[in-house]
Backbone atoms as SQL, in Angstrom:
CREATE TABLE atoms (id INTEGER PRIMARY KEY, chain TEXT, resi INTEGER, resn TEXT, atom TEXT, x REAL, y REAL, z REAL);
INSERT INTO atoms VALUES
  (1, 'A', 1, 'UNK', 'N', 43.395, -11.709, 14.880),
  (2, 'A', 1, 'UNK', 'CA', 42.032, -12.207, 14.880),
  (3, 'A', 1, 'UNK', 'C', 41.074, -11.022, 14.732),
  (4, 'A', 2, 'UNK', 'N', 40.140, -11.036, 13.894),
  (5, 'A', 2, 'UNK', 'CA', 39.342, -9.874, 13.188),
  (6, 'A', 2, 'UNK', 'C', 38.074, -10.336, 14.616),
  (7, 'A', 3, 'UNK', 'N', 37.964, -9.249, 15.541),
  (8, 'A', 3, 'UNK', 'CA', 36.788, -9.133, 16.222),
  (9, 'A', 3, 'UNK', 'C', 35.209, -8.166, 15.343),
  (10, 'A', 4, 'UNK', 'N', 34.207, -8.655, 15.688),
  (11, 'A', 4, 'UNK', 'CA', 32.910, -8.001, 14.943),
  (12, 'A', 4, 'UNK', 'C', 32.405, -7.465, 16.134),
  (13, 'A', 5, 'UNK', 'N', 31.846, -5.938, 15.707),
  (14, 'A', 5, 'UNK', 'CA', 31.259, -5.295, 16.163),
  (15, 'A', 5, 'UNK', 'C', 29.944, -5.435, 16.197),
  (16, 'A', 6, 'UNK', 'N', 29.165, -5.567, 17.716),
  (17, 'A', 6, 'UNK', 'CA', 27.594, -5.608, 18.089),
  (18, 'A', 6, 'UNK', 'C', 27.026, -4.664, 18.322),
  (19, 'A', 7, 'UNK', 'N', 25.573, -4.564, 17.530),
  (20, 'A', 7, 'UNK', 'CA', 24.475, -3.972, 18.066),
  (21, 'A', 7, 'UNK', 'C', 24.337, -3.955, 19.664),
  (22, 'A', 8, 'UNK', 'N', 24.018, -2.699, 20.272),
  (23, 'A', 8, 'UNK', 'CA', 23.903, -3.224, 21.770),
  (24, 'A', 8, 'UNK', 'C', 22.832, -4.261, 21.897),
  (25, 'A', 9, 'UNK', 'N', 21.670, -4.269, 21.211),
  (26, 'A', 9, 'UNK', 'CA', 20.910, -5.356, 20.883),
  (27, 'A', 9, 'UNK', 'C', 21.602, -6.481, 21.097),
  (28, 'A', 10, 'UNK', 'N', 22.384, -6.762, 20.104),
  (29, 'A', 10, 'UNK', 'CA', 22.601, -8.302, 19.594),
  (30, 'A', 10, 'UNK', 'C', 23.517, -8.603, 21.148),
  (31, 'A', 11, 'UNK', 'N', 24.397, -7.641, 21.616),
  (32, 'A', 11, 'UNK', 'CA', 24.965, -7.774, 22.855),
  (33, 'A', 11, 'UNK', 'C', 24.253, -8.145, 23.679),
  (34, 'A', 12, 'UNK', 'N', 23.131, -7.413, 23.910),
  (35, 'A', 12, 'UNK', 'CA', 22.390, -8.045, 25.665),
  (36, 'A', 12, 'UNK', 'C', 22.246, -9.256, 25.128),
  (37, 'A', 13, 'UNK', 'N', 21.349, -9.556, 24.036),
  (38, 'A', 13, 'UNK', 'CA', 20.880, -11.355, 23.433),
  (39, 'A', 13, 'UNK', 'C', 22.036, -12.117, 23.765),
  (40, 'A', 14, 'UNK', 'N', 23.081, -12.105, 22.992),
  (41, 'A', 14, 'UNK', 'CA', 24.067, -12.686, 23.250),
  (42, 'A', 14, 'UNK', 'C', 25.002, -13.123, 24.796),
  (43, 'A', 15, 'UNK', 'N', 24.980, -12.002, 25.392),
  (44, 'A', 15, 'UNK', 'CA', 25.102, -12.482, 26.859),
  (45, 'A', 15, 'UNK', 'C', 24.101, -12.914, 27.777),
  (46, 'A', 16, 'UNK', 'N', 22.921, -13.193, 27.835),
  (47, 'A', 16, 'UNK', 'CA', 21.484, -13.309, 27.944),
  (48, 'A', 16, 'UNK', 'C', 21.384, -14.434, 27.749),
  (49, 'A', 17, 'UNK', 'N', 21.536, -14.915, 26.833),
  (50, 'A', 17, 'UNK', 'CA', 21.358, -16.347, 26.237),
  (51, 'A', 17, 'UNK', 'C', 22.868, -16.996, 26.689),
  (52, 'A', 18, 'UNK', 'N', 23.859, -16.562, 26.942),
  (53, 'A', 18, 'UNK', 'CA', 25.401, -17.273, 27.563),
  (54, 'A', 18, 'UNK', 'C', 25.012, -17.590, 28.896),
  (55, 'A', 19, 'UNK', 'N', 24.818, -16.484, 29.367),
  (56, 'A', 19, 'UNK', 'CA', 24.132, -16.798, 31.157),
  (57, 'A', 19, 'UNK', 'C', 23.235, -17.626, 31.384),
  (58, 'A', 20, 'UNK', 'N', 22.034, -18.018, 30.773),
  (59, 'A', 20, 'UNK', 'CA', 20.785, -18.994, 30.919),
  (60, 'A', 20, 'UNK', 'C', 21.731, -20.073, 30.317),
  (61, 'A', 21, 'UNK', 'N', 22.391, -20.426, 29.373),
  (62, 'A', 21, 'UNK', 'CA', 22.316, -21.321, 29.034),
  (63, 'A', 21, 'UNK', 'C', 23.206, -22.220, 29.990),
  (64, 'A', 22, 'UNK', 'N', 24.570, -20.972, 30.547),
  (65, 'A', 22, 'UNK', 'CA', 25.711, -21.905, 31.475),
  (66, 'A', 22, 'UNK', 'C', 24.553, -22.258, 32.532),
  (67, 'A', 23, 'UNK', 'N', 23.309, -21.481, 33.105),
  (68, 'A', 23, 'UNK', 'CA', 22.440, -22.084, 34.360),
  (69, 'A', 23, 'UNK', 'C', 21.830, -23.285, 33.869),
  (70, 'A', 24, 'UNK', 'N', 21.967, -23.831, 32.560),
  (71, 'A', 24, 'UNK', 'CA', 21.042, -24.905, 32.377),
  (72, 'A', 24, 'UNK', 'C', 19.421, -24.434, 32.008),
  (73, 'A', 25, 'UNK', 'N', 19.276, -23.332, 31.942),
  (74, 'A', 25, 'UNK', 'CA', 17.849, -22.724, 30.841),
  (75, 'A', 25, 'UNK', 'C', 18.111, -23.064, 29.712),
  (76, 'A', 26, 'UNK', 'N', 16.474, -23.297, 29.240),
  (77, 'A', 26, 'UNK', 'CA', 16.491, -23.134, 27.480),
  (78, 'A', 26, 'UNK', 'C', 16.286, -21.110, 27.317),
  (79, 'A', 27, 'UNK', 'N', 17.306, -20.300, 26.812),
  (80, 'A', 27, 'UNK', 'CA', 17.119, -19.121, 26.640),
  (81, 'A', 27, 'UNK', 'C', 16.343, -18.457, 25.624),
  (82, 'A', 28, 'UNK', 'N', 15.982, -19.185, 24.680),
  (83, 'A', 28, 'UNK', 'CA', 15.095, -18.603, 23.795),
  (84, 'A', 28, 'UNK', 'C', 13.615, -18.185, 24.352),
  (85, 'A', 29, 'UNK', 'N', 13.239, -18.370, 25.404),
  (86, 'A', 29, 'UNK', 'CA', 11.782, -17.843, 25.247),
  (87, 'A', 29, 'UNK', 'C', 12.217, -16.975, 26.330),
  (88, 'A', 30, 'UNK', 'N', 12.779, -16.642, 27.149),
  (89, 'A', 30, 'UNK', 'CA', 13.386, -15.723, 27.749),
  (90, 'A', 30, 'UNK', 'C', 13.961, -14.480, 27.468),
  (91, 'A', 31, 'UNK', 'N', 14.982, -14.955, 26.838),
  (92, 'A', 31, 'UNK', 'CA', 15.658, -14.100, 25.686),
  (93, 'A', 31, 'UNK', 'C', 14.518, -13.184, 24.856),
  (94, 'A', 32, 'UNK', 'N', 14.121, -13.877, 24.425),
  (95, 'A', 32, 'UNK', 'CA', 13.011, -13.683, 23.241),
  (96, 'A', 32, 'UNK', 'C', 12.048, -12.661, 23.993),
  (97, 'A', 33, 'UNK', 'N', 11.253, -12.441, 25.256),
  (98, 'A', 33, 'UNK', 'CA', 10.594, -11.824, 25.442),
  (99, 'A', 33, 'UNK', 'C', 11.386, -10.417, 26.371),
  (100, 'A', 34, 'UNK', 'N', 12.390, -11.257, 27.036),
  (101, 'A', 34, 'UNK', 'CA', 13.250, -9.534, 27.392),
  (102, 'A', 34, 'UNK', 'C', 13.510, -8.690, 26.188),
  (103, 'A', 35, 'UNK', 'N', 13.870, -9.298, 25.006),
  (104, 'A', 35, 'UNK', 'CA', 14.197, -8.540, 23.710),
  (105, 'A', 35, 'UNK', 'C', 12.909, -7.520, 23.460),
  (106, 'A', 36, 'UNK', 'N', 11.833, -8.092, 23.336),
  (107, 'A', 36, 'UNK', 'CA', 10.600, -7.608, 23.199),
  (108, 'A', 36, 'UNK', 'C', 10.139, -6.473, 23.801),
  (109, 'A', 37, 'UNK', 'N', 10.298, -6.546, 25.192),
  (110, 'A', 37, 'UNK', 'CA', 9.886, -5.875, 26.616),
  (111, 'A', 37, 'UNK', 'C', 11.128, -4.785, 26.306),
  (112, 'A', 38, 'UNK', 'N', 12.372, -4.865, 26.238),
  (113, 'A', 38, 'UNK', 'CA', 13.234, -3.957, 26.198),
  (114, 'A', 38, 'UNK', 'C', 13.072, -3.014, 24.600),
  (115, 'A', 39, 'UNK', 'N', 12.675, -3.513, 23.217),
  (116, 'A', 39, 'UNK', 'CA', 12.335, -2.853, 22.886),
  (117, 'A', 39, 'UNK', 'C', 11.245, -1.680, 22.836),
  (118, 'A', 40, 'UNK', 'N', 9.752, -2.241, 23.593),
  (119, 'A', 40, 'UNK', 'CA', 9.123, -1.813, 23.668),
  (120, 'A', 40, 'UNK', 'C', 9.189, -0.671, 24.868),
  (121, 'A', 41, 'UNK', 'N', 10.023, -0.774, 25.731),
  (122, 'A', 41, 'UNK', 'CA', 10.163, 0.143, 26.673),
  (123, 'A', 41, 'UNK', 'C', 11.267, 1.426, 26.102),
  (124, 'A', 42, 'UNK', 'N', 12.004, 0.938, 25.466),
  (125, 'A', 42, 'UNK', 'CA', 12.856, 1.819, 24.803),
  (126, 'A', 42, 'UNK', 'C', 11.964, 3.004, 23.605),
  (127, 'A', 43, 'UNK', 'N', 11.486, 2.362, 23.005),
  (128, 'A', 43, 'UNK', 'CA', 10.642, 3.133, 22.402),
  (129, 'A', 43, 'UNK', 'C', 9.540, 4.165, 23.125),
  (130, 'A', 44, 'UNK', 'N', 8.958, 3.959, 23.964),
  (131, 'A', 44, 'UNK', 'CA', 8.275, 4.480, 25.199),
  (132, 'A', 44, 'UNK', 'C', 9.360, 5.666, 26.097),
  (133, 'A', 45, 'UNK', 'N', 10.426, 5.514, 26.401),
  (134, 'A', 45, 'UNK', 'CA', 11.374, 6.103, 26.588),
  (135, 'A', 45, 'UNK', 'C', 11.659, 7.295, 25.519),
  (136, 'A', 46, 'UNK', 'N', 12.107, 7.015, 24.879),
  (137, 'A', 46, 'UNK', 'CA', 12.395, 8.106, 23.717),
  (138, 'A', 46, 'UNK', 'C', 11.117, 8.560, 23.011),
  (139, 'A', 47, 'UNK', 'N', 10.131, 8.004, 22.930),
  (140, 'A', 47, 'UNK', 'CA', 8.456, 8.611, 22.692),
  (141, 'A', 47, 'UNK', 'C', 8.395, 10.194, 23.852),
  (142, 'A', 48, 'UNK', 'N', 8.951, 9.800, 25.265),
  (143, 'A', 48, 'UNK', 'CA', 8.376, 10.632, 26.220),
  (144, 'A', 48, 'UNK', 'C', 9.542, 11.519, 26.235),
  (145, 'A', 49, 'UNK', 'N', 10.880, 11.012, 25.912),
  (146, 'A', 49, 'UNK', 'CA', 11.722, 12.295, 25.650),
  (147, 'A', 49, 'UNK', 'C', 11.630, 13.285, 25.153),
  (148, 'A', 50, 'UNK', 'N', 11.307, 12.836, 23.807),
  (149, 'A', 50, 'UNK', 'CA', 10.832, 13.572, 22.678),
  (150, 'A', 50, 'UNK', 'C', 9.835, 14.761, 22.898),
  (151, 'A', 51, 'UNK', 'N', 8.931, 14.525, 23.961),
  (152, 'A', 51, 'UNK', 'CA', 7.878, 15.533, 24.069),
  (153, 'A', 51, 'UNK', 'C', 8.243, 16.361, 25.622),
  (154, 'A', 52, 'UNK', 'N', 9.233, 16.112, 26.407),
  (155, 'A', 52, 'UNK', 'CA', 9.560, 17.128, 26.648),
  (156, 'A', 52, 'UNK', 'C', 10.198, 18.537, 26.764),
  (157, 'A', 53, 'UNK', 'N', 9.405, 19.539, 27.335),
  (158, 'A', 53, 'UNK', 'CA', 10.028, 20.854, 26.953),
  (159, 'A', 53, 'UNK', 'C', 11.315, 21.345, 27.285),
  (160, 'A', 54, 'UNK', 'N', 11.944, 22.171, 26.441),
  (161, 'A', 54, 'UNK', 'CA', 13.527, 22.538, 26.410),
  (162, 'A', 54, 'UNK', 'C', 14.099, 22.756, 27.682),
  (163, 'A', 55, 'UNK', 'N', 13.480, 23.512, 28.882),
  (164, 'A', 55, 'UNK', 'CA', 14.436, 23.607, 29.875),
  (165, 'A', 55, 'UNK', 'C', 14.278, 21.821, 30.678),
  (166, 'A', 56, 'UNK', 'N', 13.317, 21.040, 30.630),
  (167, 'A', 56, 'UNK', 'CA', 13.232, 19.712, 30.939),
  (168, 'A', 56, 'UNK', 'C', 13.910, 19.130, 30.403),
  (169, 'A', 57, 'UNK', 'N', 14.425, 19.074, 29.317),
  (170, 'A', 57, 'UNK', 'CA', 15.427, 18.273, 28.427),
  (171, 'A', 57, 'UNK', 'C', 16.611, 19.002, 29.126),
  (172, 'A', 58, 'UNK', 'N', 17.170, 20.192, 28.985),
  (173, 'A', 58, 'UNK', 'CA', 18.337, 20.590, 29.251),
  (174, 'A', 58, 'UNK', 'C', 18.817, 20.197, 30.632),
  (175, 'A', 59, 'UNK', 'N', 17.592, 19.815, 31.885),
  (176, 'A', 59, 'UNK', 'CA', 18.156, 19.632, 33.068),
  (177, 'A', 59, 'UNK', 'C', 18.309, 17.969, 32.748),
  (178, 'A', 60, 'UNK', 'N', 17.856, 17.096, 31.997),
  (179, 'A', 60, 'UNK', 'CA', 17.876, 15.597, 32.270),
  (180, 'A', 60, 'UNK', 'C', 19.027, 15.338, 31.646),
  (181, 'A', 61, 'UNK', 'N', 19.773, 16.370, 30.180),
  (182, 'A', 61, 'UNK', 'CA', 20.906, 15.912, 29.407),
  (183, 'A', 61, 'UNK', 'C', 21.922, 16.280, 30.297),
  (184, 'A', 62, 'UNK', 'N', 21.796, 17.131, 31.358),
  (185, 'A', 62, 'UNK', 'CA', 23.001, 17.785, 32.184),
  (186, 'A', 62, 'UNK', 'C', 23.526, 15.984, 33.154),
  (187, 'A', 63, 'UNK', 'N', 22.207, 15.912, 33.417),
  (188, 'A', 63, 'UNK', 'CA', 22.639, 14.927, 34.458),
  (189, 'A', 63, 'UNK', 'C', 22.762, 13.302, 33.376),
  (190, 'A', 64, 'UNK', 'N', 22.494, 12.859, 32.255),
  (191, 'A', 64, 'UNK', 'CA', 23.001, 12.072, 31.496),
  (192, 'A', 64, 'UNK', 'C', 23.794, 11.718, 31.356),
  (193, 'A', 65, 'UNK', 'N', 24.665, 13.494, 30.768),
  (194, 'A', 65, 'UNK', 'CA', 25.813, 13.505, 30.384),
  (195, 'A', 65, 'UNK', 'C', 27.066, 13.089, 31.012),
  (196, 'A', 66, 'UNK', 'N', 26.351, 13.339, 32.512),
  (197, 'A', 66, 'UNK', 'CA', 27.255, 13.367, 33.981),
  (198, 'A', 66, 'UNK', 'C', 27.538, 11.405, 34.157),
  (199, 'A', 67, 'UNK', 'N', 26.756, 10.231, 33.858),
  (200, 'A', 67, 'UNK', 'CA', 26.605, 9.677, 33.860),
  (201, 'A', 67, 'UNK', 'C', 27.884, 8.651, 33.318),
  (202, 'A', 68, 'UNK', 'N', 28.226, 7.821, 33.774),
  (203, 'A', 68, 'UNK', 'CA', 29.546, 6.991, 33.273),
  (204, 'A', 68, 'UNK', 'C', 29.039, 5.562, 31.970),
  (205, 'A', 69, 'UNK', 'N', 27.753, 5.751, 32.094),
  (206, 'A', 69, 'UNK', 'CA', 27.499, 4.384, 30.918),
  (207, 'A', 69, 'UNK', 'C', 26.754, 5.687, 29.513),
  (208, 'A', 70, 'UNK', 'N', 27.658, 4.880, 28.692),
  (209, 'A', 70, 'UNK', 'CA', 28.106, 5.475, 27.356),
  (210, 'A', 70, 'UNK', 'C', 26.238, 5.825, 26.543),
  (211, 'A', 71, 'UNK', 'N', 25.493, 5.146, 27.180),
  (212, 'A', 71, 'UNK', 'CA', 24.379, 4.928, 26.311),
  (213, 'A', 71, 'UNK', 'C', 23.639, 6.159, 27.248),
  (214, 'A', 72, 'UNK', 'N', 23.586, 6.067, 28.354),
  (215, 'A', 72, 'UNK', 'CA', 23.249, 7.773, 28.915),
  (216, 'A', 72, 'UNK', 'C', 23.882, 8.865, 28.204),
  (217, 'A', 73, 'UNK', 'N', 25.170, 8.912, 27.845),
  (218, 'A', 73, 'UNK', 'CA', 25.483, 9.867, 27.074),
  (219, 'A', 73, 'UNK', 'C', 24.980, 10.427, 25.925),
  (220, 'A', 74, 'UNK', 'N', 25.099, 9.263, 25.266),
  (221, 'A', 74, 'UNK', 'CA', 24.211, 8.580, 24.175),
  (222, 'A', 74, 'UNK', 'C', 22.979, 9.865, 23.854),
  (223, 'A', 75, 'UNK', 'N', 22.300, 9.441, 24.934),
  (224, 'A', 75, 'UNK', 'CA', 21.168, 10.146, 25.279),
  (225, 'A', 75, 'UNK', 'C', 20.917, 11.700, 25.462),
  (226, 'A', 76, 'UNK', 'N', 21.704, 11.702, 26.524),
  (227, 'A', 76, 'UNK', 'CA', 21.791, 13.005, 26.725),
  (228, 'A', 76, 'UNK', 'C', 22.561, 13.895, 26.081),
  (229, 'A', 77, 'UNK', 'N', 23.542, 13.713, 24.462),
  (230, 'A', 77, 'UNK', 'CA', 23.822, 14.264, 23.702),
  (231, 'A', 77, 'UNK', 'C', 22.703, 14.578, 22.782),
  (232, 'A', 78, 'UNK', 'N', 21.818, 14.023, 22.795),
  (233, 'A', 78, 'UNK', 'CA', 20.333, 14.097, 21.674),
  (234, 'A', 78, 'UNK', 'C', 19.850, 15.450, 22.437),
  (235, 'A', 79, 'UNK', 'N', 19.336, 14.889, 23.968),
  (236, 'A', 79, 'UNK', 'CA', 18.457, 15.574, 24.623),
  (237, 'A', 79, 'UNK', 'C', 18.819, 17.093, 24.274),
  (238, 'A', 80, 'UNK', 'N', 20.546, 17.239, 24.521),
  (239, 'A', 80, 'UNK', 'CA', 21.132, 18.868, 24.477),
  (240, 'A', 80, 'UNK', 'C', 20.982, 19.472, 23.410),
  (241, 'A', 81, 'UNK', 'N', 21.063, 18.301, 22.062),
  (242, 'A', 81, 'UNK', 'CA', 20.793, 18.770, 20.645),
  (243, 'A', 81, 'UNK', 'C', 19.201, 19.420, 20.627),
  (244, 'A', 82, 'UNK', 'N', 18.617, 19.091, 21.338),
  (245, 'A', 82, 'UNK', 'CA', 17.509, 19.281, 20.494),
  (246, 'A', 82, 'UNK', 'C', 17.261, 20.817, 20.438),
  (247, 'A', 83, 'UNK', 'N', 15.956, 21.426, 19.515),
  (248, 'A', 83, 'UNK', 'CA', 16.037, 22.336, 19.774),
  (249, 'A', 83, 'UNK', 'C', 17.304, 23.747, 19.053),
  (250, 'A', 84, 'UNK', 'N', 18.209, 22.975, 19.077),
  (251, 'A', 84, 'UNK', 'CA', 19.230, 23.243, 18.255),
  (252, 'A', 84, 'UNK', 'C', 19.588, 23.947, 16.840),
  (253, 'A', 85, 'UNK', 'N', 20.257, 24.096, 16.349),
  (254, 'A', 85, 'UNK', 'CA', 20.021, 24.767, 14.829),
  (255, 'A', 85, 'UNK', 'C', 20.329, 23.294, 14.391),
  (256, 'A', 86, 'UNK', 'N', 20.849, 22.018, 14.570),
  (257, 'A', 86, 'UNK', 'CA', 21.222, 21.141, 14.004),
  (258, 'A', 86, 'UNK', 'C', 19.731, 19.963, 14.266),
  (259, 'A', 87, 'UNK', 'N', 19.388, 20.266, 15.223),
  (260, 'A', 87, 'UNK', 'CA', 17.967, 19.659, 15.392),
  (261, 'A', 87, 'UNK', 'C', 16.700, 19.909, 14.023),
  (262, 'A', 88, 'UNK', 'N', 16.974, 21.257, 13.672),
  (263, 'A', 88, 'UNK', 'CA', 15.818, 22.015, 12.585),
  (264, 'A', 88, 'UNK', 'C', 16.302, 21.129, 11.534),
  (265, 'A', 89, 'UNK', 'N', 15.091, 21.629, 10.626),
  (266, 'A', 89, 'UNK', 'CA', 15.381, 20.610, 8.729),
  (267, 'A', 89, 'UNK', 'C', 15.827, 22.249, 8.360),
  (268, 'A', 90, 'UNK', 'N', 16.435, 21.920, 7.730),
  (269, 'A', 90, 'UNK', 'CA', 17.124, 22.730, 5.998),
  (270, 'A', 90, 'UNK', 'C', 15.888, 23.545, 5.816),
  (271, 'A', 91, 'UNK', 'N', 15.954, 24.995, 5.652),
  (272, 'A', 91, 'UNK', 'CA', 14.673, 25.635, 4.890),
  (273, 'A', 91, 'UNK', 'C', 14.263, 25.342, 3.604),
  (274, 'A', 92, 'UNK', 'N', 15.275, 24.721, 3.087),
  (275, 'A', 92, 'UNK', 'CA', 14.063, 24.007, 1.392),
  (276, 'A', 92, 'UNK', 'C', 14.294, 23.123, 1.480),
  (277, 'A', 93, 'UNK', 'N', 14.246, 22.220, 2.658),
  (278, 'A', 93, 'UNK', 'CA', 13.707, 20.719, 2.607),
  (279, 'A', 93, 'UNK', 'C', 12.774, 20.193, 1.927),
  (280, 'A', 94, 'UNK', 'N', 11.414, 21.661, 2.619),
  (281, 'A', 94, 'UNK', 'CA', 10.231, 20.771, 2.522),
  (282, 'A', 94, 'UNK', 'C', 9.354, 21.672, 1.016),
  (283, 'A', 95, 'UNK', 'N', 9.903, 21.177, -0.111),
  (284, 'A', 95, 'UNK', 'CA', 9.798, 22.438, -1.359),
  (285, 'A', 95, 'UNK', 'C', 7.804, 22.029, -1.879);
């Protein structure tokens, strides 16, 4: 049996909407606005990552990394990158 691979997205929706629905909720407007709220916080999240400075990043990826859910890692493999020679553009990127 061929299993398909999920977006963590489509994952929370999908179990989100299994749980409300076995309680007897209608999950779509529920669903629908955690989706929303979680994108928008995610973005806000990585907005404020983004602007902090290198030894601040290096202490938050230490403890990320340390972290047992895969999407902290996730994270805190960026955070360590940054800064990086692999972080920079190509010197004739920008011709």
């Amino acid at each position: 049996m061929a299993r398909r691979v999920y977006t963590l997205g489509e994952y929370e929706r999908r179990l989100l909407s299994r749980l409300l629905r076995e309680a007897g909720v209608d999950p779509r407007p529920i669903v629908d606005r955690f989706m929303r709220l979680r994108d928008e916080y995610s973005a806000r999240l990585v907005d404020a990552l983004a602007c902090v400075d290198r030894e601040t990043a290096e202490r938050l990826a230490a403890k990320l990394l340390r972290s047992s859910n895969p999407f902290d890692k996730t994270l805190g493999a960026w955070l360590a990158s940054r800064g990086g020679p692999a972080s920079e553009p190509p010197p004739g990127l920008y011709v």
